[in-house]
C-alpha positions as CSV (number, residue, x, y, z in Angstrom):
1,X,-1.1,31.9,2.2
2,X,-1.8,28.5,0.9
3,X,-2.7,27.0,-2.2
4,X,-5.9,25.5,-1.9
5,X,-7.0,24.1,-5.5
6,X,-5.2,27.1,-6.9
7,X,-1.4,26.7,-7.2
8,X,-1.0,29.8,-9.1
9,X,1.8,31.7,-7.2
10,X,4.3,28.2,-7.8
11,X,6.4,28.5,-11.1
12,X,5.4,26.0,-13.9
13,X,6.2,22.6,-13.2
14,X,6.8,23.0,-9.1
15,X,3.6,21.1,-8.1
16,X,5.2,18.0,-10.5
17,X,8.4,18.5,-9.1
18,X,7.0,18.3,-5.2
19,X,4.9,15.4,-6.1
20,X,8.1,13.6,-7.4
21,X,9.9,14.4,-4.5
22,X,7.4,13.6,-2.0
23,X,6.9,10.0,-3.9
24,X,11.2,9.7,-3.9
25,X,10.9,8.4,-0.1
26,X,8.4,5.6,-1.2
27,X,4.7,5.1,-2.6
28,X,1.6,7.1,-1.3
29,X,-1.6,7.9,-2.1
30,X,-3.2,11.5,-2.2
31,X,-4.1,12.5,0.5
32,X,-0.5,11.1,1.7
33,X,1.2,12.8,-0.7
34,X,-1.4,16.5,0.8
35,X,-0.2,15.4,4.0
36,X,3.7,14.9,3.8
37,X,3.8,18.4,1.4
38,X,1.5,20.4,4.2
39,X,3.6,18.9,7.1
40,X,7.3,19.2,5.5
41,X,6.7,22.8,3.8
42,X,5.4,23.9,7.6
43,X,1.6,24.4,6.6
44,X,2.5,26.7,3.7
45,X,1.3,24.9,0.8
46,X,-2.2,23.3,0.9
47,X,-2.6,21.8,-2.2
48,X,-5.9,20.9,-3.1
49,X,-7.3,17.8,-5.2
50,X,-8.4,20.0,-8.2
51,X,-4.4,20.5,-8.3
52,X,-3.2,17.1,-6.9
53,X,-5.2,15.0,-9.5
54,X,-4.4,16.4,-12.5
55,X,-0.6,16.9,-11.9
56,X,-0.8,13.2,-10.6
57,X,-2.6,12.4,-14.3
58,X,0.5,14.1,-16.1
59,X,2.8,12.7,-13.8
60,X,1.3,9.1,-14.7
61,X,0.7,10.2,-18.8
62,X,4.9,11.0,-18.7
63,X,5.6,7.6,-16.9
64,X,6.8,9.0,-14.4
65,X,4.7,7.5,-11.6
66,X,2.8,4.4,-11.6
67,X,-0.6,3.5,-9.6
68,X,-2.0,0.8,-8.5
69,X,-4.7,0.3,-6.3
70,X,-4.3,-0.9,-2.2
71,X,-5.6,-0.4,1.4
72,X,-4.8,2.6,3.4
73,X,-4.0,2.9,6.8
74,X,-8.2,3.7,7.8
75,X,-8.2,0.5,6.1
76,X,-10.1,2.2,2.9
77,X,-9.5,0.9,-0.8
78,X,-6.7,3.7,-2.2
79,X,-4.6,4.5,-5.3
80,X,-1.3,4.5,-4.5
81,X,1.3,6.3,-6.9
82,X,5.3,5.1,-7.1
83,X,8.1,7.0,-8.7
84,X,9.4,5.2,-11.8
85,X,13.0,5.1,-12.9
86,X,12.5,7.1,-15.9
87,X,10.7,9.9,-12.7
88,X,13.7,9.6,-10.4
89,X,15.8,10.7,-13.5
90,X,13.4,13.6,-14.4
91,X,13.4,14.8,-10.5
92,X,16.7,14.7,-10.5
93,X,17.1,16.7,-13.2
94,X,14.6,19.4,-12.5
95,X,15.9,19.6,-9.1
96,X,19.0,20.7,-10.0
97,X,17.6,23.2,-12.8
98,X,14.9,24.6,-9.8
99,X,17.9,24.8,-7.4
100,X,19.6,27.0,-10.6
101,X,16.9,29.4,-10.8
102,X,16.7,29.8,-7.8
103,X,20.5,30.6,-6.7
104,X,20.4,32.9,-9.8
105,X,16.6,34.6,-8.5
106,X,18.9,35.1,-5.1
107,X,21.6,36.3,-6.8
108,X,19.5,39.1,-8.5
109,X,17.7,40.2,-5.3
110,X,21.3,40.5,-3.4
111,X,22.8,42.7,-5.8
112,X,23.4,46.0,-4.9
């Protein structure tokens, strides 16, 4: 099951928090950022641009991320997006609170 332009079955707020994470390791443009969250979560999620591009747009209205415009590897114009300071201190945060939830979610469907 992927999540091709429909991210419905992630929690609120776990696209964001991927897309942070994926931009933690340096800048990238979409289709990097498609690329490095296909190939790292083992082809499970698939996010499409009708999801990418507006998380990106909240990401960027929270100043969070920053773009600015450069050549790709296929040597094609690109907007690239960097995490901020003030986006390295949100994923940090909402890591630890996802990583909460979900040791408590675990904790629920191991009790007997």
């Amino acid at each position: 099951m992927g999540l091709t332009n429909s991210p419905s079955y992630l929690l609120p707020g776990t696209l964001e928090l991927l897309i942070l994470k994926a931009l933690a390791a340096g800048p990238r443009h979409g289709y990097g950022i498609v690329e490095h969250l296909r190939v790292t979560s083992h082809d499970v999620l698939q996010v499409g641009e009708s999801a990418l591009y507006p998380a990106l747009q909240r990401l960027l209205m929270q100043g969070w991320v920053k773009a600015e415009w450069g050549v790709s590897d296929a040597n094609r114009r690109a907007k690239y997006y960097t995490l901020t300071a003030a986006g390295r201190k949100q994923l940090a945060g909402e890591q630890a609170e996802f990583d909460r939830m979900v040791g408590a979610i675990r904790d629920v469907l191991e009790a007997t």
